[in-house]
C-alpha positions in Angstrom: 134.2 36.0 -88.5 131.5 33.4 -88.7 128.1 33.9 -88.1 125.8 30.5 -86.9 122.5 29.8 -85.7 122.2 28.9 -82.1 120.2 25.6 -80.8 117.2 26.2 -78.6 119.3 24.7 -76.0 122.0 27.3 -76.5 119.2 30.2 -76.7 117.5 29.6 -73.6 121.1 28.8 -71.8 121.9 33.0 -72.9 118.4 33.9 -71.1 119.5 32.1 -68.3 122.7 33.7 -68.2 121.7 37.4 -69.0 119.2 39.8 -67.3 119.1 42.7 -69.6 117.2 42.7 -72.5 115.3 44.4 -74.8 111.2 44.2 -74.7 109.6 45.7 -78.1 105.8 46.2 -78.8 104.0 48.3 -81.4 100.5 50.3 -81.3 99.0 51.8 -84.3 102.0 50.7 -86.7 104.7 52.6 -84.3 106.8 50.3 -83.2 108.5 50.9 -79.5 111.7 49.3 -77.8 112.9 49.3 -74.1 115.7 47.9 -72.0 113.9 45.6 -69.4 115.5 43.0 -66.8 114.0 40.2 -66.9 114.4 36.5 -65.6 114.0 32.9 -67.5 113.8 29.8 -65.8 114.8 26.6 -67.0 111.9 24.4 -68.5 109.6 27.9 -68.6 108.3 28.6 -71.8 108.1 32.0 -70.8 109.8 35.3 -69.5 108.9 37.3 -66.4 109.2 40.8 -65.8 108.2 43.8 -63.9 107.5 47.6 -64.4 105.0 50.2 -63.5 102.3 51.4 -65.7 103.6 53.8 -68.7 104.0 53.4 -72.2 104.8 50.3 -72.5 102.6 48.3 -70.3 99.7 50.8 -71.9 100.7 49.2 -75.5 101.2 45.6 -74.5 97.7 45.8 -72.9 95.8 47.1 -76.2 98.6 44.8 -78.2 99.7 41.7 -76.3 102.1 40.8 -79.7 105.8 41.7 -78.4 109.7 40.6 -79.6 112.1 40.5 -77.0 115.8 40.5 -77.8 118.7 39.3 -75.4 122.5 39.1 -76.1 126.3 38.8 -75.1 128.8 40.9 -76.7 132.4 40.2 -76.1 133.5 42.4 -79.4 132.0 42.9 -82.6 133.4 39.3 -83.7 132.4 37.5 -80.5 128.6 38.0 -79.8 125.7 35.8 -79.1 122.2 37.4 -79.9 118.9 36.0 -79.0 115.4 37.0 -80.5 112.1 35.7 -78.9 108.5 36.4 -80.2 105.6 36.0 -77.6 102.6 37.5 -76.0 102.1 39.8 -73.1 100.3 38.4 -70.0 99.8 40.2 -67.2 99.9 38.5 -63.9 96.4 40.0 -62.4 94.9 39.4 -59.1 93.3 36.8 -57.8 94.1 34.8 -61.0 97.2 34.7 -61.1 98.0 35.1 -57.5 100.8 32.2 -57.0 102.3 32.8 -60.4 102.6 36.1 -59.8 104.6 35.2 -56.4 106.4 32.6 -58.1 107.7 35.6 -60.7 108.5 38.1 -57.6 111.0 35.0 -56.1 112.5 34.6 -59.8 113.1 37.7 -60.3 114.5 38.8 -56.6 116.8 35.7 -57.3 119.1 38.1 -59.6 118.4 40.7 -56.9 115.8 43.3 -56.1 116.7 45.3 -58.6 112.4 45.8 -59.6 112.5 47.7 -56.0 114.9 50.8 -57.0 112.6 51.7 -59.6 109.6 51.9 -58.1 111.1 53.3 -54.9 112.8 56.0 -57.3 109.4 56.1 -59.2 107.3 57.0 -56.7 109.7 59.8 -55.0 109.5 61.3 -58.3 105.5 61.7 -58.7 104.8 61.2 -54.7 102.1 58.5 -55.3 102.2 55.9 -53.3 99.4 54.2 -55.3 101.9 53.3 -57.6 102.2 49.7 -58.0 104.2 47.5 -59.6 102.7 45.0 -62.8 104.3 41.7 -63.0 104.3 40.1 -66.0 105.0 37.4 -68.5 106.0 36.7 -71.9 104.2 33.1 -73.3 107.3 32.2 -75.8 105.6 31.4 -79.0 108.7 31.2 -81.2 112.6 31.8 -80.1 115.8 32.1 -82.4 119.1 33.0 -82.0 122.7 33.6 -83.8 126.2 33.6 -82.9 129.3 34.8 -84.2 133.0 33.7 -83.8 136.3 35.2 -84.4 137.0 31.0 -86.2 
């Protein structure tokens, strides 16, 4: 097996491809990880996502500091794995008004998957009130590494 480092053209074609990552922030020196779908858009120097308030949008609003991990994994020869670090913005009202549409069409584009959980989320607690936080991740640095049966 050989291990290389990926180009950032070969990074940001794997967050193209993928929609499943992994989104980690940290409060008070505890560090926490979550799978997240996500979309990345070709000459973007950010991610967008979505989720309803809990943990982790609480700690990306008091630490904006987050890692976000994406990969392919054909076996444990063939992978691709890429890291990104950024910061949290959330895409408020009346601000951020068009981007946040612009991020709703992204992400409906792999489908409307955002819609289950908050549908699923509000059954469970029976508030309507419940709304949905789009965000984005400003890329400040992004890496990645392959490996190779060769």
């Amino acid at each position: 097996m050989r291990i290389v480092s990926m180009s950032q053209t070969e990074c940001k074609a794997l967050l193209k491809r993928v929609m499943i990552g992994r989104l980690a922030s940290s409060l008070k020196d505890q560090p926490y990880v979550v799978p997240i779908c996500f979309a990345y858009i070709a000459g973007k120097t950010c991610l967008y996502l979505f989720s309803t308030v809990g943990q982790k949008i609480k700690w990306m609003r008091k630490n904006p500091k987050v890692c976000f991990q994406a990969d392919e994994i054909g076996n444990r020869a063939i992978w691709a794995s890429v890291v990104v670090n950024g910061k949290y913005v959330e895409l408020k009202e009346p601000k951020f008004t068009a981007e946040k549409q612009q991020a709703i069409e992204y992400l409906a584009q792999y489908s409307s998957w955002w819609r289950t959980p908050l549908a699923q989320r509000r059954e469970k607690t029976k508030d309507l009130e419940i709304e949905p936080v789009f965000f984005r991740i400003d890329i400040s640095s992004i890496s990645g590494l392959r490996a190779s049966a060769k």
